[in-house]
Every structure is written in structure tokens, then in C-alpha cells.
PyMOL CGO cylinders between C-alpha atoms (Angstrom):
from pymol import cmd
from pymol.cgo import CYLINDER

trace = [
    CYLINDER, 172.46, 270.41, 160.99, 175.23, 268.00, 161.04, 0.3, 1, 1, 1, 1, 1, 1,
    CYLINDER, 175.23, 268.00, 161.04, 178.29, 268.72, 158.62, 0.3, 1, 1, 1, 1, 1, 1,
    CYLINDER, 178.29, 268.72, 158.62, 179.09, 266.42, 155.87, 0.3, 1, 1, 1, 1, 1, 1,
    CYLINDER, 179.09, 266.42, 155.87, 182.20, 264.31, 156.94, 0.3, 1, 1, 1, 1, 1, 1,
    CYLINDER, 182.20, 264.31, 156.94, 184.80, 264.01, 154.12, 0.3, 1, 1, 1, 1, 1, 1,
    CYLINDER, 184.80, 264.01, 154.12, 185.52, 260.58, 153.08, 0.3, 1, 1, 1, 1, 1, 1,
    CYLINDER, 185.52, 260.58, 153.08, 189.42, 260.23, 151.91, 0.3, 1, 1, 1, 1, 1, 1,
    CYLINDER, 189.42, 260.23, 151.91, 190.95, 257.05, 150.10, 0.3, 1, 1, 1, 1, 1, 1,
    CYLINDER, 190.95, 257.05, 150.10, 194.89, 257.36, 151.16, 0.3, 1, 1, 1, 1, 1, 1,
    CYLINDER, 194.89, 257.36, 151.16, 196.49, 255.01, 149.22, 0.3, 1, 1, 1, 1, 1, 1,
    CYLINDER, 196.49, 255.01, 149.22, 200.06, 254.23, 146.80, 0.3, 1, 1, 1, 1, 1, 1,
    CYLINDER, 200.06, 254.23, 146.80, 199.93, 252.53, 143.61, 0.3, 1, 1, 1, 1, 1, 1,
    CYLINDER, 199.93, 252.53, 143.61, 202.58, 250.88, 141.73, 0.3, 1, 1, 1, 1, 1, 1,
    CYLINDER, 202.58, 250.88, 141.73, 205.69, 249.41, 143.45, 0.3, 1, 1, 1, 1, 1, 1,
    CYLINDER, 205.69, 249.41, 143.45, 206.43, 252.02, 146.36, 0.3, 1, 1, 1, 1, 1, 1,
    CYLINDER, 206.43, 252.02, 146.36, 206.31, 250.49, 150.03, 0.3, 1, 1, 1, 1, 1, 1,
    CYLINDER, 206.31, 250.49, 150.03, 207.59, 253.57, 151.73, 0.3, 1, 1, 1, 1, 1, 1,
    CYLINDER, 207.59, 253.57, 151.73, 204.19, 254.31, 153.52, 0.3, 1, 1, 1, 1, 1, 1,
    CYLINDER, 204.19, 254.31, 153.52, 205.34, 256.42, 156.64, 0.3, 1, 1, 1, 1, 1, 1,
    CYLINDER, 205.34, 256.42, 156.64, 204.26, 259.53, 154.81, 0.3, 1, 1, 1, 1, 1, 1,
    CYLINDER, 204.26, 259.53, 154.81, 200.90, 258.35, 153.69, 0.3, 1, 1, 1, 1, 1, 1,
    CYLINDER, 200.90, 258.35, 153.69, 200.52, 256.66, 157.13, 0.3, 1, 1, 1, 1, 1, 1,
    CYLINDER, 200.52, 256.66, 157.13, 201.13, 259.71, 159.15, 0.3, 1, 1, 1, 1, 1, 1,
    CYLINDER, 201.13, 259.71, 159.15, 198.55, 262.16, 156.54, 0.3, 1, 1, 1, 1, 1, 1,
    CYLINDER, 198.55, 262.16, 156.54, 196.00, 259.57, 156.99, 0.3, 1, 1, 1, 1, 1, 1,
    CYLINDER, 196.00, 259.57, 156.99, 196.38, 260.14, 160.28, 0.3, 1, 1, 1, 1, 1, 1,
    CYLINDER, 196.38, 260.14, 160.28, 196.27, 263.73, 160.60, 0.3, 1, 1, 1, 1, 1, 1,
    CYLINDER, 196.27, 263.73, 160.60, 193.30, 263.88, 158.17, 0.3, 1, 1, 1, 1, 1, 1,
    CYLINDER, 193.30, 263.88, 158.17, 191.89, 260.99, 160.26, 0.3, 1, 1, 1, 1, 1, 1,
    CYLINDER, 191.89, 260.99, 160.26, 192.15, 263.61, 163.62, 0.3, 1, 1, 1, 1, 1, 1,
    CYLINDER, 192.15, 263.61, 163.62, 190.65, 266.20, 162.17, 0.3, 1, 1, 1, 1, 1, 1,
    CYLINDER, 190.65, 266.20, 162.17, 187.49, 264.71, 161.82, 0.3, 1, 1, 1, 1, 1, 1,
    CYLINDER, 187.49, 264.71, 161.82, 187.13, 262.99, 158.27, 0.3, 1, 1, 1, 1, 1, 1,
    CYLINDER, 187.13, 262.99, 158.27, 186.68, 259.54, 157.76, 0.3, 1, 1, 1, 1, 1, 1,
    CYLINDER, 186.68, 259.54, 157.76, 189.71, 258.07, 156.17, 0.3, 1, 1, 1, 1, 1, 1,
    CYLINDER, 189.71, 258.07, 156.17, 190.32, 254.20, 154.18, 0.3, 1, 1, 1, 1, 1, 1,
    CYLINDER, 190.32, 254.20, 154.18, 194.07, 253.75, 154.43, 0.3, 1, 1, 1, 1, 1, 1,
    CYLINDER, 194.07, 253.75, 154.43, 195.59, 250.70, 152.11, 0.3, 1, 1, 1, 1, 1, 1,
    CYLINDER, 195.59, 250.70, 152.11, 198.73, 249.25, 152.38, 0.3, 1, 1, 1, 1, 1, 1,
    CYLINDER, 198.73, 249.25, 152.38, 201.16, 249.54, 149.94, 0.3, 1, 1, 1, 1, 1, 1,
    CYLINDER, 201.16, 249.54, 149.94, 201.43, 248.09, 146.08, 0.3, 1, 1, 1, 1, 1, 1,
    CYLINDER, 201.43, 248.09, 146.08, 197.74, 249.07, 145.13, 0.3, 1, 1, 1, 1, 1, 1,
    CYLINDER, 197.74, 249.07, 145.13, 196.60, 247.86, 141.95, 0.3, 1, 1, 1, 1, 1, 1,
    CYLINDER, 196.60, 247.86, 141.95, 194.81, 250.88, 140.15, 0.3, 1, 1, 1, 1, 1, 1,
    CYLINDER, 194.81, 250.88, 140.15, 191.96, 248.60, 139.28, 0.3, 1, 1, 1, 1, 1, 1,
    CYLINDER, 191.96, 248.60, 139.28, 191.79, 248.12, 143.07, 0.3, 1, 1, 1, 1, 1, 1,
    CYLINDER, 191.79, 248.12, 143.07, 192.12, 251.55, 144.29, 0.3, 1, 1, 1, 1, 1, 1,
    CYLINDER, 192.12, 251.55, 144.29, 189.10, 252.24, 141.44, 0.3, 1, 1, 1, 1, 1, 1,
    CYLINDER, 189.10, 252.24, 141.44, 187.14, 249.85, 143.18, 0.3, 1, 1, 1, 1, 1, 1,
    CYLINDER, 187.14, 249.85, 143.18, 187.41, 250.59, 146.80, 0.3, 1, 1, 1, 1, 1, 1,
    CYLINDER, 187.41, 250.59, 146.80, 186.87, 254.40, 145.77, 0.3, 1, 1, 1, 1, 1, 1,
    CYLINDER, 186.87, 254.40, 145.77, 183.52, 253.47, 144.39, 0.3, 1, 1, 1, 1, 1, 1,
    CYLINDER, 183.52, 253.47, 144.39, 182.40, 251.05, 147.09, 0.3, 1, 1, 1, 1, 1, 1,
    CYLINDER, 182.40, 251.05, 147.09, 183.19, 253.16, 150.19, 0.3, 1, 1, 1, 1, 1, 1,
    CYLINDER, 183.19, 253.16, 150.19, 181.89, 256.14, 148.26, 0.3, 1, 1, 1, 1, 1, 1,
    CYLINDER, 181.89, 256.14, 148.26, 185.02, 258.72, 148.91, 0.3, 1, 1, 1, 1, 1, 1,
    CYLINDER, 185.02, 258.72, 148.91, 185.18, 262.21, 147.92, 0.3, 1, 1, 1, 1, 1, 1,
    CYLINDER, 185.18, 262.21, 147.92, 189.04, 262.51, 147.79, 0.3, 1, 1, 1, 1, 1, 1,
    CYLINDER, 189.04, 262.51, 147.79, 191.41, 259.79, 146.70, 0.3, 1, 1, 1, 1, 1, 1,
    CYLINDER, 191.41, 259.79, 146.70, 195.11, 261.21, 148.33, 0.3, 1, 1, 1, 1, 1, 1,
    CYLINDER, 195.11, 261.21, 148.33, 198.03, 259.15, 146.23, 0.3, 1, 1, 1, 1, 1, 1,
    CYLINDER, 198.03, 259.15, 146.23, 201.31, 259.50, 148.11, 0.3, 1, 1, 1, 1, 1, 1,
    CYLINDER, 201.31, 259.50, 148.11, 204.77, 258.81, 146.09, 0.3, 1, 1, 1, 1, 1, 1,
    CYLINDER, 204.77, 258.81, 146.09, 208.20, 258.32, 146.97, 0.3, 1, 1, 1, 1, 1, 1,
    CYLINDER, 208.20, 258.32, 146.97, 209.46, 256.67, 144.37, 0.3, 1, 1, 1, 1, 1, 1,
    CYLINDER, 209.46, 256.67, 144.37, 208.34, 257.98, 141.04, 0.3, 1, 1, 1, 1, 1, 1,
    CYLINDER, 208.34, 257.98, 141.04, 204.78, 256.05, 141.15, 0.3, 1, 1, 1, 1, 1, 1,
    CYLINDER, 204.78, 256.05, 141.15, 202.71, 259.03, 140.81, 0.3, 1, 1, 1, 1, 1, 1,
    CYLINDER, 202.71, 259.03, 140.81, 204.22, 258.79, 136.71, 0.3, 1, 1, 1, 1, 1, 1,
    CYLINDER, 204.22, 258.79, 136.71, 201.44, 256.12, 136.94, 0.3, 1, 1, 1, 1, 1, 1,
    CYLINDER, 201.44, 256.12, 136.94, 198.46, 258.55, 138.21, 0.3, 1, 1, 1, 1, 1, 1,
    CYLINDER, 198.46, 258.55, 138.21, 197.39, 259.68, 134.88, 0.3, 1, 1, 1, 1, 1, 1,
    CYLINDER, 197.39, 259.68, 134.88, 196.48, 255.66, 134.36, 0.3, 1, 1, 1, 1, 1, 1,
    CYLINDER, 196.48, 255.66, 134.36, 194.60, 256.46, 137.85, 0.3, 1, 1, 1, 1, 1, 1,
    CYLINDER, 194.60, 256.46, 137.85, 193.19, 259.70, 136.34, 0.3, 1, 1, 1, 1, 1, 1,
    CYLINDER, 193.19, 259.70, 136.34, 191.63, 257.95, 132.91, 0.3, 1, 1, 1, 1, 1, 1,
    CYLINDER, 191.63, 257.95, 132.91, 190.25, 254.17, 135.00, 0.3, 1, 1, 1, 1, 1, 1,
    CYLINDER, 190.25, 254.17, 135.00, 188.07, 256.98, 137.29, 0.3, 1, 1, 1, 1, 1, 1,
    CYLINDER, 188.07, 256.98, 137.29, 186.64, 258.60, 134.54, 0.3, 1, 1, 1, 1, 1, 1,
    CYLINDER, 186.64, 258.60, 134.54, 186.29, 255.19, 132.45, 0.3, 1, 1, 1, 1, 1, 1,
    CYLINDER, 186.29, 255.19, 132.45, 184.01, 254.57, 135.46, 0.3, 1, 1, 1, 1, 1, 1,
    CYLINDER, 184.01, 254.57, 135.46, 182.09, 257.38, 135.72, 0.3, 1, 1, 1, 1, 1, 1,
    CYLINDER, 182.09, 257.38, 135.72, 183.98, 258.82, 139.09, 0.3, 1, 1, 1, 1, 1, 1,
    CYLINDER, 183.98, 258.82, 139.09, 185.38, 262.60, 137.96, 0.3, 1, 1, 1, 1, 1, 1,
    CYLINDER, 185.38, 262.60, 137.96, 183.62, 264.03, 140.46, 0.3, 1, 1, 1, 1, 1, 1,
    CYLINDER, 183.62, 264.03, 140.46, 186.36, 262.76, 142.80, 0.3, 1, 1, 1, 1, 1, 1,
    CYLINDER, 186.36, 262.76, 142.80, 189.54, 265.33, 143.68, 0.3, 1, 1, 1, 1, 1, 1,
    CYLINDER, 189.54, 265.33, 143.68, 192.93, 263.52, 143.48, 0.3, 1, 1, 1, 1, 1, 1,
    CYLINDER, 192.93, 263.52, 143.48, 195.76, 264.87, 145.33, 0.3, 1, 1, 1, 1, 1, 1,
    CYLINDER, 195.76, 264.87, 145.33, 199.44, 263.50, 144.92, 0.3, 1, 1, 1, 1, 1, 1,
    CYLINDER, 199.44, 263.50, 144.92, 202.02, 263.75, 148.01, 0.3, 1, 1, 1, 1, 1, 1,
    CYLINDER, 202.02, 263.75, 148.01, 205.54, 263.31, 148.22, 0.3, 1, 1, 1, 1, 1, 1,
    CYLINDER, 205.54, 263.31, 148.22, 209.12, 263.12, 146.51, 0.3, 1, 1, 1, 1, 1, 1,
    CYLINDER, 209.12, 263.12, 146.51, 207.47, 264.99, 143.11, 0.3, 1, 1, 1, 1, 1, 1,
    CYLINDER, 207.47, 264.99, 143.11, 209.48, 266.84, 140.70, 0.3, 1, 1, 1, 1, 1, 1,
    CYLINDER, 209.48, 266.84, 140.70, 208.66, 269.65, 139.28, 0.3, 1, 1, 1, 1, 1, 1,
    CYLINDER, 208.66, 269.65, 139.28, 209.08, 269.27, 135.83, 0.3, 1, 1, 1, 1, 1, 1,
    CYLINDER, 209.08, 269.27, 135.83, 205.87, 266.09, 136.63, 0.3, 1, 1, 1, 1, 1, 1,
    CYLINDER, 205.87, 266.09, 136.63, 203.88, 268.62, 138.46, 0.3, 1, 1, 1, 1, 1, 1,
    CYLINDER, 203.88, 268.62, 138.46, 202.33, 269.89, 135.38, 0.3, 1, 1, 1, 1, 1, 1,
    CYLINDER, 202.33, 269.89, 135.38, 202.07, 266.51, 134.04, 0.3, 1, 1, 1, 1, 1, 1,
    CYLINDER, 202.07, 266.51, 134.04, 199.73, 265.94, 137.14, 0.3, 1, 1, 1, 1, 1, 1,
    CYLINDER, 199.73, 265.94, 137.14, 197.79, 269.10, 137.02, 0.3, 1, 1, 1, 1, 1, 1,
    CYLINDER, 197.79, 269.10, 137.02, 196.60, 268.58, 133.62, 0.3, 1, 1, 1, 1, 1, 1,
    CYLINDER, 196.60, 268.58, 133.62, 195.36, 264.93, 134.00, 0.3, 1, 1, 1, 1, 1, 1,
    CYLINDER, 195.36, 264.93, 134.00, 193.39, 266.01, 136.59, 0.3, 1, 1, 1, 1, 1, 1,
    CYLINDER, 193.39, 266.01, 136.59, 195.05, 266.50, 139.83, 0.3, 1, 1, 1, 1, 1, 1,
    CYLINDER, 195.05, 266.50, 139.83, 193.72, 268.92, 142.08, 0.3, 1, 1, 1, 1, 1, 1,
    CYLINDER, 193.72, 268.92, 142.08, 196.76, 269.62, 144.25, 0.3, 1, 1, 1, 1, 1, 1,
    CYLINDER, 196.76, 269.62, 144.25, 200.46, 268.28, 144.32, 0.3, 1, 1, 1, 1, 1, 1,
    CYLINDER, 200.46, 268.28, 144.32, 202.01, 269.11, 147.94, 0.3, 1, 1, 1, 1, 1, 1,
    CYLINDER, 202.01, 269.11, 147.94, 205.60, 268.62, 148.44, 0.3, 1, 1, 1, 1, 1, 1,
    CYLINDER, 205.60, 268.62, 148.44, 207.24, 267.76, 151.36, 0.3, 1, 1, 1, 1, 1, 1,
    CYLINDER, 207.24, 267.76, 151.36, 208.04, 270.52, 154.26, 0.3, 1, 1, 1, 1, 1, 1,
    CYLINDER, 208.04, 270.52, 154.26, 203.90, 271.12, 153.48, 0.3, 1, 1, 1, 1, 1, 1,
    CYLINDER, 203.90, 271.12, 153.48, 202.11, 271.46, 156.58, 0.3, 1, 1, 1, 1, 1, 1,
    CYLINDER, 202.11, 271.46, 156.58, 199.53, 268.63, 158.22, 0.3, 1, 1, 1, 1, 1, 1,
    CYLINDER, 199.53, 268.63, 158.22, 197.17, 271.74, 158.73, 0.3, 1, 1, 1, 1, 1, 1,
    CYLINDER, 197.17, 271.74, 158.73, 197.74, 273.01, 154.65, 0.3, 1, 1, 1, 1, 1, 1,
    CYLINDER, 197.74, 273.01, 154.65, 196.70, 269.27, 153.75, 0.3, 1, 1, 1, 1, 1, 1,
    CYLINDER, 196.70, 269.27, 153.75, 194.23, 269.16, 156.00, 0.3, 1, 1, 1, 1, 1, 1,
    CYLINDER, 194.23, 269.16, 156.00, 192.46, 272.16, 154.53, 0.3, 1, 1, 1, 1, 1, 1,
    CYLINDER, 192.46, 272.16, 154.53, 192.72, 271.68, 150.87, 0.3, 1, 1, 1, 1, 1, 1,
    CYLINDER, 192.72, 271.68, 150.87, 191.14, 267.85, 151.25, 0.3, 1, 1, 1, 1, 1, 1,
    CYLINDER, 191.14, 267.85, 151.25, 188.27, 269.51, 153.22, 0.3, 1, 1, 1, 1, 1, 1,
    CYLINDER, 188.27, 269.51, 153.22, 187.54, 272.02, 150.51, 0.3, 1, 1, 1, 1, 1, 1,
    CYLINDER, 187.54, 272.02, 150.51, 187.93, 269.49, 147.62, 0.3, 1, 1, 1, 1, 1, 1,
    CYLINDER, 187.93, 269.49, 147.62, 185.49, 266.99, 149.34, 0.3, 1, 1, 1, 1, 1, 1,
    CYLINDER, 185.49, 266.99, 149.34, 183.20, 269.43, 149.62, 0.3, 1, 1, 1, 1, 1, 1,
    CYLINDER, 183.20, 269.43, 149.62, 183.86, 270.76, 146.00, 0.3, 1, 1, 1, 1, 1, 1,
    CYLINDER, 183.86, 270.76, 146.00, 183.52, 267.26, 145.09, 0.3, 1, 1, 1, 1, 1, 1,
    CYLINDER, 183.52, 267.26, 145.09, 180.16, 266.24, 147.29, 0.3, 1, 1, 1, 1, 1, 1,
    CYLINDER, 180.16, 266.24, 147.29, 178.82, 269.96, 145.40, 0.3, 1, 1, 1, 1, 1, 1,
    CYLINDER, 178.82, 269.96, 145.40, 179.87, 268.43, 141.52, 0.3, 1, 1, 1, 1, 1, 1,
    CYLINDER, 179.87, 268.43, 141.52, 177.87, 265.08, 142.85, 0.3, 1, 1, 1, 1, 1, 1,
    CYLINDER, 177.87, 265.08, 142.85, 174.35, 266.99, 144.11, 0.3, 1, 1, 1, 1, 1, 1,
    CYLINDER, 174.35, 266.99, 144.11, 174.71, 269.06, 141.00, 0.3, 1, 1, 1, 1, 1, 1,
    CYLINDER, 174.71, 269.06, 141.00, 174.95, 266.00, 138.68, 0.3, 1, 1, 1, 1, 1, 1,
    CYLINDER, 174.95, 266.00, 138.68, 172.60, 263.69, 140.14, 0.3, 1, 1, 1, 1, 1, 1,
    CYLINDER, 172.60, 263.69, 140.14, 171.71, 261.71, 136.94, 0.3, 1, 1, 1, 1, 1, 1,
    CYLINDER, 171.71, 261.71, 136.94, 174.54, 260.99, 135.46, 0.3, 1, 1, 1, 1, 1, 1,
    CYLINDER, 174.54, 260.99, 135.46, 176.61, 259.90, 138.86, 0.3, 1, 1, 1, 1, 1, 1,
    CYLINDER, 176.61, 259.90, 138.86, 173.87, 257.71, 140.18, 0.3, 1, 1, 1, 1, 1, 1,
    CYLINDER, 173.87, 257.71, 140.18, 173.88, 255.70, 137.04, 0.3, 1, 1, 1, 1, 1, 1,
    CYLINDER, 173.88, 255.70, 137.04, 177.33, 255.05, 137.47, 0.3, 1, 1, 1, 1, 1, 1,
    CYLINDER, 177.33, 255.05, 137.47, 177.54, 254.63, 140.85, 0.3, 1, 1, 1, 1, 1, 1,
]
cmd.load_cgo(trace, "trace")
């Protein structure tokens, strides 16, 4: 039997253009086997909403440099306006910790920091796409109506 490849969205909302983070994770998730959408910079969250649901992702992997992910709750609330919490969202980057908690409790799975290893990443997005492929088979109806 084959295993399930994760599917990861990599992507950074709001105004941030420094991408050479989120460019070298989608990399490294990209080499270790999972099937990765990379946008470029300046993603609308409408847009980032709408790419998750047509390529069907598992993980959606927000990187911020410059205080964007104080827009990922808006993230947070347009996925489940559209029916998509059985995605994991992960935030990367320059993230204080006083916002960590703000994160955590609007839904982010995992906040890494930076001097995080490739192979730390690596693992936590397989487990949450798996987590997250295990919340869609156990939810059939009400995912399938949405999606």
C-alpha cells in the first residue's frame, strides 16, 4: 500500500515579501517527499482560502517576518467560514512570544521560531497532514458538502 503524500500550501499573507524562509521550508518539505504549492508573496487571504480548497491541502504553512501572522486569526475564521477546519495551520518566523498564544488559540497547530530545525518542521507537517487527512475520513458528510 502506497502512503498518503501530504499536500502543504506554503504561503505569506499581508504585506511581507521576505520569502527566503518560506522558499527554503517549501523546499525542504518539498524533498522529503510531500507535495508542496508555494505562492509568492502578498497573498490575499481570500486567495490563500481558495487555492487551499482547490488543490485540496492538508496543511496550510504561513511564514512571517514582518508581523503578518497578527493577520492569521482573519486566516483562521475565512477557513472555517468555508467549511475547511480540518486543515492544520502552522506559522514560521520572526514571532513573538507574547502572539504565540494569540496563535494557538485561533487555531494554530504549531508556531516554530527560527534556529528550528528543517527535520523538526518536516516532522510536525507530516503528523498534522495525517491528523488532518484522519479528521477528513472521520467526517465524511459534513466536509464533502463543503468541499
Amino acid at each position: 500500500m502506497n502512503p498518503i503524500i501530504p499536500k502543504v500550501l506554503v504561503t505569506k499573507i499581508g504585506f511581507d515579501g521576505h520569502d527566503r524562509g518560506s522558499r527554503i521550508v517549501a523546499a525542504a518539505l518539498r524533498d522529503a517527499g510531500m507535495e508542496v504549492i508555494y505562492t509568492p508573496p502578498w497573498q490575499e487571504i481570500a486567495a490563500v482560502v481558495k487555492i487551499a480548497l482547490e488543490e485540496d491541502v492538508d496543511v496550510i504553512g504561513v511564514s512571517s517576518l514582518a508581523t503578518d501572522h497578527l493577520i492569521v486569526p482573519h486566516l483562521m475564521r475565512a477557513l472555517h467560514q468555508a467549511g475547511m477546519d480540518d486543515l492544520a495551520v502552522v506559522v514560521g518566523g520572526i514571532v513573538p512570544d507574547e502572539d504565540e498564544a494569540m496563535l494557538l488559540e485561533a487555531g494554530v497547530r504549531q508556531v516554530f521560531h527560527p534556529g528550528c530545525s528543517m527535520a523538526e518542521v518536516v516532522a510536525c507537517v507530516r503528523r498534522l497532514a495525517a491528523e488532518a487527512r484522519a479528521r477528513r475520513a472521520a467526517e465524511p458528510s459534513s466536509n464533502e458538502v463543503s468541499r
